[in-house]
Each structure stands twice: as C-alpha cells, then as structure tokens.
PAVOLUM-38428 format. One record per residue: residue in one letter; x, y, z of N, C-alpha, C, O, CB in turn. Coordinates in steps of 0.05 Angstrom, whole numbers, plus 5000, padded with zeros to 4 digits. Atoms other than C-alpha are relative to their C-alpha. Glycine has a CB too. Example, Ala and Ser with C-alpha at 12.3 -4.5 7.8 and 13.67 -1.06 7.14 Angstrom:
2
A501849765000524649105156501850245000503950245013498050015025/S498449764999527349795143498550225014499550445018500950094971/
//
This chain:
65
X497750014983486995403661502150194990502450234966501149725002/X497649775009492795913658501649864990502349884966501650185021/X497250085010498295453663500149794974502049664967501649865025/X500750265016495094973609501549785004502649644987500250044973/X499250454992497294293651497350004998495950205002501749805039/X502750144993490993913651499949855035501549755051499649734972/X500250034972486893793713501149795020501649625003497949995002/X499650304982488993183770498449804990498849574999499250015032/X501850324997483292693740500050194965498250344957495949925030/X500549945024484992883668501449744983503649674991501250304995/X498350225004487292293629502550074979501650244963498349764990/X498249875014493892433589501349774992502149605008501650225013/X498450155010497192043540503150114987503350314973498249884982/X496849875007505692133527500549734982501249514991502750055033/X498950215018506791723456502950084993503550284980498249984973/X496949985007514391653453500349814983499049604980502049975024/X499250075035518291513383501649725021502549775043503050324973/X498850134999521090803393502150114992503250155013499349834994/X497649884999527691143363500550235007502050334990500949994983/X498949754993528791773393501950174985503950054977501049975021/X498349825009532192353366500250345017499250565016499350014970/X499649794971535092743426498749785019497749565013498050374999/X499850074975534292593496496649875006494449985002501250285019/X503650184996527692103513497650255008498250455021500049715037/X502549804989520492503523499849885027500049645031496849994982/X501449884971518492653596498050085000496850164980500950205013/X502649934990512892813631499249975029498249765037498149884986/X500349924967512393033705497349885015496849755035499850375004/X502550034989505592993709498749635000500449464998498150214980/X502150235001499692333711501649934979503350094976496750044996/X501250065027500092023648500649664999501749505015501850204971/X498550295007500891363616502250044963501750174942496449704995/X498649995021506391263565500049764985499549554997502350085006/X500450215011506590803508502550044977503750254983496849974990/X498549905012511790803450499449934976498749694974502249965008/X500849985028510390903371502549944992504649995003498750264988/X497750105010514790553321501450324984500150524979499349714978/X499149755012519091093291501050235012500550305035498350074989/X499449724988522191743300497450235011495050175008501750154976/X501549815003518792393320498750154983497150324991500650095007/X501249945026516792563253498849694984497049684967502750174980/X501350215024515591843223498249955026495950045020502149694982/X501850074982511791643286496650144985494450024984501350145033/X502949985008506092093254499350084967497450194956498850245019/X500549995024507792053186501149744994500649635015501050244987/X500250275013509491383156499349775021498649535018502749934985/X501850254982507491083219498250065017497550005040501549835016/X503349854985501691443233497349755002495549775019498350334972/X502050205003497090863221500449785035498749685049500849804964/X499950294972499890363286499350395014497150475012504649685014/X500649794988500491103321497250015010496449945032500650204983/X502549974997493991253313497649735012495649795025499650084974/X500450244991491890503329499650055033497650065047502349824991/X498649994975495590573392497650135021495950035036503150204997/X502149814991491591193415496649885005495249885026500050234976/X502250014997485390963398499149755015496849715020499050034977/X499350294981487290253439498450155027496150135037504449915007/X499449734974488390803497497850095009497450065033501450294990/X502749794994481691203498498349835004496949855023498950214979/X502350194995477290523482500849905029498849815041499749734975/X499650194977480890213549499050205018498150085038503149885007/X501449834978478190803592502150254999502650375020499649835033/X496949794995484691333574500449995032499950205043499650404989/X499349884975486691193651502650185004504650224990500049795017/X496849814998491991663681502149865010504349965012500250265020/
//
C-alpha cells in the first residue's frame, strides 16, 4: 500500500497510556482501543509485561476491528 493505512478487514489495535502525556491518541480508522497502565514510555518499559499481556489478550480473542 502507498499510503501505509492498513486494509478495511485489517485488524488494528490503538494501546493508549492510561496517563497520557499530551493530548489523548486517536485513530480515524477501524480499530479497537484498550489502555496500558503508564505513560508512553513506561507503558512499554516498566510496564511492558501487562502491555504485552493486553495485546496478546487481543490477538487470542480473534484481533477484531
């Protein structure tokens, strides 16, 4: 794809930092959103472990969009 969005039947996950720093994540497109404990940096570093949890919740349930 040029514009690298992914296709209409693509499943897309948007993990937002339970504390934000700056203005909340968006996403125009499909997706499902879920929220990781932590900032945008601890979300995948000291709380990479639920993070990663999370995700892998996500993909075993069927990643729907």
């Amino acid at each position: 794809m040029a514009t690298g969005a992914p296709g209409p039947d693509t499943p897309a996950l948007l993990v937002r930092a339970r504390e934000p720093v700056g203005p909340p994540a968006r996403w125009r497109l499909p997706h499902t959103a879920l929220e990781a404990a932590g900032d945008r940096f601890t979300k995948m570093e000291a709380h990479a472990g639920e993070t990663g949890a999370a995700v892998d919740h996500w993909q075993k349930q069927g990643a729907a969009p």
